[in-house]
C-alpha positions in Angstrom: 39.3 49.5 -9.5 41.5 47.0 -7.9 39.7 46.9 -4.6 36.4 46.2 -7.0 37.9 42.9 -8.9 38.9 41.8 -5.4 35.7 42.1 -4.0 34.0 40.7 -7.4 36.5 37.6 -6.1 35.7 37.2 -2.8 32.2 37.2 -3.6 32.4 34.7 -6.5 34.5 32.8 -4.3 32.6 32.3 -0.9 29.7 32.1 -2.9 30.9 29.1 -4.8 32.1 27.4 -1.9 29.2 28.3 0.3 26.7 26.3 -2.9 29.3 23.4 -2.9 28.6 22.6 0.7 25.0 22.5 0.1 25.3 20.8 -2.5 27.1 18.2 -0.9 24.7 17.9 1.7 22.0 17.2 -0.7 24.1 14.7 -2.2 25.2 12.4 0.5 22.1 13.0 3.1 20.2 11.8 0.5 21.5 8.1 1.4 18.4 5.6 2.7 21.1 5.1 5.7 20.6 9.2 6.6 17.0 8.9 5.4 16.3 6.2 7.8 17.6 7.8 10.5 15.2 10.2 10.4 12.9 11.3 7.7 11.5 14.1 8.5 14.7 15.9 9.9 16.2 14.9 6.1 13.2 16.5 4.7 13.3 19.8 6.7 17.2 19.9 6.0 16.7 18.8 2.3 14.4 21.8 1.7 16.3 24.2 3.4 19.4 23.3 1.9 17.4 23.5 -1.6 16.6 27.0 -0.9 19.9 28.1 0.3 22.0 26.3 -2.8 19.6 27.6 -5.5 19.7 31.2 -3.6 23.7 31.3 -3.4 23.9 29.5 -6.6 22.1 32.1 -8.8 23.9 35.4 -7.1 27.3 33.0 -8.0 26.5 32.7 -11.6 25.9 36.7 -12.2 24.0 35.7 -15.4 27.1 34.6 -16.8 26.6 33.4 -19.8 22.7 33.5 -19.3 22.7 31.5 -17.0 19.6 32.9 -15.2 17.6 32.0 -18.3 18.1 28.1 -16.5 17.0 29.1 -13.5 14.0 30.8 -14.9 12.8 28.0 -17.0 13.5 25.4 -13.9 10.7 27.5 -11.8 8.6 27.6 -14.9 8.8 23.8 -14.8 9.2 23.1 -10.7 6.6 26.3 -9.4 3.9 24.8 -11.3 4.0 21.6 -10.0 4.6 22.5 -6.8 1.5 25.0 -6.7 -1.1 21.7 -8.1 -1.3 19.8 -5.6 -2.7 22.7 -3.4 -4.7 24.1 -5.9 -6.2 20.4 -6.6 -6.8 20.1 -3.0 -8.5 23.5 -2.6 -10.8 22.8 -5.5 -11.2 19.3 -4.9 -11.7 18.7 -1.9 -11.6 21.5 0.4 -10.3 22.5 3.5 -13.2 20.9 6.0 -12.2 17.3 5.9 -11.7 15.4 9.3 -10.0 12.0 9.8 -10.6 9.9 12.8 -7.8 7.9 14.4 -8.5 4.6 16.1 -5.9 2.0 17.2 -6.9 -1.5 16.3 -5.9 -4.3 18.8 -2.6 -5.4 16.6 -1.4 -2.0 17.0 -2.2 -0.6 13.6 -3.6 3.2 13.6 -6.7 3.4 11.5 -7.4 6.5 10.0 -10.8 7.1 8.5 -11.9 10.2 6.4 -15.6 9.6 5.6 -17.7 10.9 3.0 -15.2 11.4 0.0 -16.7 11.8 -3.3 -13.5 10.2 -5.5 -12.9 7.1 -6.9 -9.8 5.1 -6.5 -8.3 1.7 -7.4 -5.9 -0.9 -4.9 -2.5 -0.1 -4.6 -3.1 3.8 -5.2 -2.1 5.6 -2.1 -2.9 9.7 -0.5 -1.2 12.3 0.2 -2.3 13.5 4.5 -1.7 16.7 5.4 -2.9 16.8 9.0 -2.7 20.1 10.1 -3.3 20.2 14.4 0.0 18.7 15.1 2.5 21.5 14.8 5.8 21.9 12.4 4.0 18.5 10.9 1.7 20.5 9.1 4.4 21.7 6.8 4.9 18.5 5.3 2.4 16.1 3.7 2.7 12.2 4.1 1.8 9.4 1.6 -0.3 6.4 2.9 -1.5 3.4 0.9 -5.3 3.4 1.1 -6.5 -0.1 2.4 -10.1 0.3 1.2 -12.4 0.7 -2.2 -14.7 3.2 -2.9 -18.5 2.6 -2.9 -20.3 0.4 -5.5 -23.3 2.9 -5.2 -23.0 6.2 -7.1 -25.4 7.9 -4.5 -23.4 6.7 -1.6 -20.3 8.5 -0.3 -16.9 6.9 -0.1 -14.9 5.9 2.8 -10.8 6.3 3.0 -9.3 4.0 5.2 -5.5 3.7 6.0 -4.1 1.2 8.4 -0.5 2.7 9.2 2.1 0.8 11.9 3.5 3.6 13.4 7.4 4.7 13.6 8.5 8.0 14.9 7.5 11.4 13.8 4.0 11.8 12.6 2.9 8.3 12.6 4.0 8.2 16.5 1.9 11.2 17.4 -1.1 10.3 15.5 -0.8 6.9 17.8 -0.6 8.2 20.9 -3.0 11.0 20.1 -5.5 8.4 19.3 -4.6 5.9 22.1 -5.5 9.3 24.5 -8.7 10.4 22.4 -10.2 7.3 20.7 -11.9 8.0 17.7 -11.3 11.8 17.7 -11.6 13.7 14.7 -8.5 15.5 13.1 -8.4 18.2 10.4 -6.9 16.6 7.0 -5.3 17.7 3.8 -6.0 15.2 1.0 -3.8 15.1 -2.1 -4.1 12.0 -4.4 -5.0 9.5 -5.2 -1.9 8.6 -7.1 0.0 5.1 -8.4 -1.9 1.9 -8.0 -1.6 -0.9 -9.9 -3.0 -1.7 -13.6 -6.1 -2.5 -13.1 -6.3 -4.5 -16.9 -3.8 -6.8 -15.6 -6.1 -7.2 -12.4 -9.3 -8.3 -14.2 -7.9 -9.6 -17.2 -5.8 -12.2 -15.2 -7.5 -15.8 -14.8 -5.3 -16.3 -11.4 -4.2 -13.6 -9.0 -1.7 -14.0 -6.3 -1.4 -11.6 -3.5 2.1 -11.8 -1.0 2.0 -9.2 2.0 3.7 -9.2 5.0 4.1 -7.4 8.3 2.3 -4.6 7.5 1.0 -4.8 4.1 -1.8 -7.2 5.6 -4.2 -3.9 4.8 -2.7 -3.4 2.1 -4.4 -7.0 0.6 -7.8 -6.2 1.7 -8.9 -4.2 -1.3 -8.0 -6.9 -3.7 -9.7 -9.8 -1.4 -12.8 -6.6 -1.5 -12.7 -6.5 -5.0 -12.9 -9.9 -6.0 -15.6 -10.4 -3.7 -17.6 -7.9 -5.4 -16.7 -9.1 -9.4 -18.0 -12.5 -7.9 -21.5 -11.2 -6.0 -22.0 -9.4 -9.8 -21.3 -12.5 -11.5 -24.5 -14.6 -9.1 -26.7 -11.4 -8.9 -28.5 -12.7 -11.9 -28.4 -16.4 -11.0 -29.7 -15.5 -7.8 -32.3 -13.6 -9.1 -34.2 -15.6 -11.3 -34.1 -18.4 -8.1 -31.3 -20.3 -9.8 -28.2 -21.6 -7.5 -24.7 -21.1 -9.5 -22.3 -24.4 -9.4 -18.2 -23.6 -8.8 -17.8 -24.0 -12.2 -20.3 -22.0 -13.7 -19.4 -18.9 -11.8 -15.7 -18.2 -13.4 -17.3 -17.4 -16.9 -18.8 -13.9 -15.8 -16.2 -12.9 -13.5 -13.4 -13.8 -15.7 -11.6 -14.8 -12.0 -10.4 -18.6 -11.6 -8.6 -18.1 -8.5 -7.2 -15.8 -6.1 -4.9 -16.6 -3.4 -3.3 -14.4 -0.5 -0.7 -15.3 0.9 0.3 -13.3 3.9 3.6 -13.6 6.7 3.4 -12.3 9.8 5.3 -12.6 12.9 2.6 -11.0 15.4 0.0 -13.2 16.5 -2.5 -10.1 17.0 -2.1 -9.0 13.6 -3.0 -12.8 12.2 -6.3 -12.4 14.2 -6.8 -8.8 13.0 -6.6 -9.6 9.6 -8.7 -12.7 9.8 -11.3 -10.6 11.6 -10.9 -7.9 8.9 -11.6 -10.2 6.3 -14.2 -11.4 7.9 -15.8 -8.5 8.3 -15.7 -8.2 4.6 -17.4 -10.9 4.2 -20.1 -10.2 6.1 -20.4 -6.8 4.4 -21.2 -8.5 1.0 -23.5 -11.0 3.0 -20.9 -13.7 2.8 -20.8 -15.9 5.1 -18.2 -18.4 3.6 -15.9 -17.9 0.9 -15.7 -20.1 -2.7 -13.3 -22.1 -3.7 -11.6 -19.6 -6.2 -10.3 -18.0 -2.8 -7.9 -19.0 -0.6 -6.2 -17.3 2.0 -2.8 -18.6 3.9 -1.2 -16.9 7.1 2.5 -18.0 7.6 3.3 -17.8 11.2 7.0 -16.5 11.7 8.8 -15.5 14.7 7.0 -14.4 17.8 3.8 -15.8 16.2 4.9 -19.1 15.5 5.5 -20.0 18.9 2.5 -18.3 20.5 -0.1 -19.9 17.7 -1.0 -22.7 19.8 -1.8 -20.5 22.9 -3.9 -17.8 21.2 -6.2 -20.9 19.4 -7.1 -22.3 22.8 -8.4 -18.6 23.5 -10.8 -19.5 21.0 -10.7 -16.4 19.2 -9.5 -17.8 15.8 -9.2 -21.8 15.5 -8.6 -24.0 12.4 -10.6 -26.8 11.3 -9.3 -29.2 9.7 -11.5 -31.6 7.2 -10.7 -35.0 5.9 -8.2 -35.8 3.4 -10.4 -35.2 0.5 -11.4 -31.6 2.0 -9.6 -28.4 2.0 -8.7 -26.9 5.1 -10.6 -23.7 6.6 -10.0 -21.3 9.0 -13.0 -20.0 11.3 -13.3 -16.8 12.5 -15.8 -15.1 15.0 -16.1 -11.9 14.8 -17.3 -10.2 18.0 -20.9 -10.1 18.3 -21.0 -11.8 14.9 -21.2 -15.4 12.9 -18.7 -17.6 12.5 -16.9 -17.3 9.3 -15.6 -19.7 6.9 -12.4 -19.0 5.0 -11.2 -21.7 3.2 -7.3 -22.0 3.9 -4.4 -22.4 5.6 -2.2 -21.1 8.9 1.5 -22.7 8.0 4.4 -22.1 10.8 7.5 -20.4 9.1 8.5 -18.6 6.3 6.3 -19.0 2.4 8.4 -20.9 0.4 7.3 -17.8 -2.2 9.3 -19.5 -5.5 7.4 -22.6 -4.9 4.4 -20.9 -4.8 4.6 -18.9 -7.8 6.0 -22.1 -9.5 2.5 -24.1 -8.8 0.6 -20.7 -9.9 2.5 -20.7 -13.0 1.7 -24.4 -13.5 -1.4 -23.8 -13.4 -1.8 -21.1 -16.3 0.9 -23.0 -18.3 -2.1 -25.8 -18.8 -4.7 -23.3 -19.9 -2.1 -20.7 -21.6 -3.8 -18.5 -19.6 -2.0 -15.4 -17.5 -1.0 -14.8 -14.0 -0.5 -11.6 -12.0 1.6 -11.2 -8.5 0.8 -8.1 -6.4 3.6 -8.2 -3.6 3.7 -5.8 -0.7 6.5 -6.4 1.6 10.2 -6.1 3.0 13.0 -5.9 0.6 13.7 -10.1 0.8 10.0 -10.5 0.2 10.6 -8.8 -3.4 13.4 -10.0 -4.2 11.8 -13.4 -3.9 9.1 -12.7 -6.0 10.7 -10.9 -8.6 13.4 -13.5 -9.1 10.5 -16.1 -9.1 8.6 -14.2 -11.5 11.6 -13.6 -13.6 12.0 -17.5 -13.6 8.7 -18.8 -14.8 8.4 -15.6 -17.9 12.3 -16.9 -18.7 9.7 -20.2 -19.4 7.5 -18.6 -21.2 10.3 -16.9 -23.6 11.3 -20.0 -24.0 8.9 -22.0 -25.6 8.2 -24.3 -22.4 5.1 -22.7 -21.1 2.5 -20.6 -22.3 0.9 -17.9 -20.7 2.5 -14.7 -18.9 3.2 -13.4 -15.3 3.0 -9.7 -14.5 4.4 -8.5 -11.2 3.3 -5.2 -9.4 5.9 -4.4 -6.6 4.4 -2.1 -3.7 7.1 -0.5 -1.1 6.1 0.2 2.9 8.9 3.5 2.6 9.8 5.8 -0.7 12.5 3.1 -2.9 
């Protein structure tokens, strides 16, 4: 009997100890400094230690107390949500898709997965489960999708991502692509999920988009998107042989103005995005764009100082009009037209408060709203958010009218 208690001891002892150190580890590795590190060892670890503490944790209670009945009603909870996802992508969208991986010239990995039958909004980002690399297909990986789906019901969608790779599995679907250009990959897709509210989006008489570094792709579905309200709005005019005046063309689109404003510090992403957008152009048979949009490239770093060098390449220049004319940038495409984006390329940093402060000017005339979309590095945000905080502090207080509403995207998991 004695030697029974003892053992009944020992067990609830090591048992309890054994838990405590896992769930200590899930505790502190969960840290972004750990995270960082590496985040798919801290996911790996972080499941296993899951398993182990729940495991040891459930002999250690011994139903005391019922407490099984908690761990059955947390897998009645946890199993199902866990199982969804696969079931949705079973059912959804099968087990046949491909991706194919390109690298652009800035470095960015584009990964294509044609012919999806979804719809999705911007801002709303995929689960990728790519399953020919190894111990990666055991986890999934979120990406921001960088495109919009098709305006035509009988035409397929396209998924594109535009991801700067970092170690792990964005590393390995670079150098896999820089080896096999274009090659086709087997894909999971689970999503789409998030994204921003799309009422605020086409409700809002100005729209201000901030990016940088990265989250250059990350604006091309919102410049997409507002090309395409404003090609609806003129597909009458243009129909009936009529042309449409600046003016005139706000009161079926609802859109006054939208302006991107995007930083960069690499010189081949400035020309990568220019050429991107216009490439979008081109696609809506645009050859210039309207005065309601304006795109600005802030040169930082690296860029700043090479600007000069790459214009005399003649691969992106900027034309500058009189006094009484705005600004444009001209971009050639390879193998296509020149084309016309009305804008600016600044050298340093956005003064982003001042910015939002002459967007908020703006609507305080009108009483009209605002909405900030801001994908970016920590400082970038904070930026924003304080500015934004500023000028609705305005409207609370009886010296402006109007609103601003602020959508905050992250590059990594918050």
């Amino acid at each position: 009997m004695v030697t029974e208690v003892t053992m009944m001891s020992t067990l609830f002892y090591w048992t309890g100890i054994v838990a405590l150190i896992f769930q200590a580890w899930l505790t502190f590795a969960s840290h972004s400094l750990i995270r960082n590190l590496g985040y798919e060892f801290f996911k790996v670890t972080h499941l296993f230690a899951v398993v182990i503490f729940v495991l040891v944790f459930f002999w250690h209670c011994d139903y005391t107390l019922t407490s099984w009945h908690y761990f059955i009603a947390t897998a009645a909870v946890y199993v199902p949500c866990l199982v969804f996802p696969w079931l949705r992508t079973c059912f959804e969208y099968g087990f046949t898709q491909k991706a194919y991986i390109h690298v652009e010239d800035n470095g960015f990995t584009r990964i294509t997965i044609p012919s999806v039958s979804f719809k999705w909004t911007p801002g709303q980002h995929c689960f990728l489960r790519f399953t020919s690399f190894g111990m990666q297909a055991l986890s999934s990986h979120p990406f921001t999708i960088c495109s919009l789906p098709s305006s035509r019901p009988e035409e397929k969608s396209e998924l594109v991502f535009y991801i700067r790779h970092q170690r792990g599995l964005t590393e390995k679907l670079y150098h896999h692509a820089l080896k096999q250009p274009d090659a086709s990959v087997p894909v999971l897709i689970d999503g789409p999920y998030g994204g921003i509210n799309m009422q605020r989006y086409t409700e809002a008489a100005r729209l201000l988009i901030v990016a940088g570094g990265s989250g250059a792709g990350w604006t091309l579905p919102f410049i997409e998107l507002a090309l395409l309200k404003r090609q609806r709005s003129m597909r009458p005019d243009e129909e009936q042989g009529r042309s449409i005046e600046p003016d005139e063309k706000h009161s079926e689109s609802g859109l006054i103005s939208l302006r991107v404003v995007l930083a960069t510090r690499d010189t081949s992403s400035r020309i990568w995005f220019l050429r991107t957008v216009g490439k979008l152009l081109s696609r809506h048979s645009i050859t210039h764009f309207s005065s309601d949009i304006t795109v600005q490239v802030y040169l930082t770093g690296e860029a700043d100082r090479t600007a000069e060098a790459s214009k005399k390449v003649g691969v992106v220049t900027i034309s500058e009009g009189s006094a009484s004319s705005s600004e444009n940038i001209n971009v050639k495409p390879e193998e296509e037209e020149t084309t016309l984006i009305p804008g600016k390329e600044l050298h340093g940093r956005p003064e982003l408060p001042l910015i939002i402060t002459e967007e908020g000017a703006h609507i305080a005339e009108t009483g009209e709203s605002l909405s900030v979309f801001v994908c970016g590095p920590t400082t970038m945000q904070n930026d924003v958010r304080n500015a934004v905080a500023g000028e609705n502090l305005k409207v609370l207080k009886g010296a402006r009218s109007g609103g601003v509403h602020l959508h905050s995207e992250h590059f990594s998991w918050a």
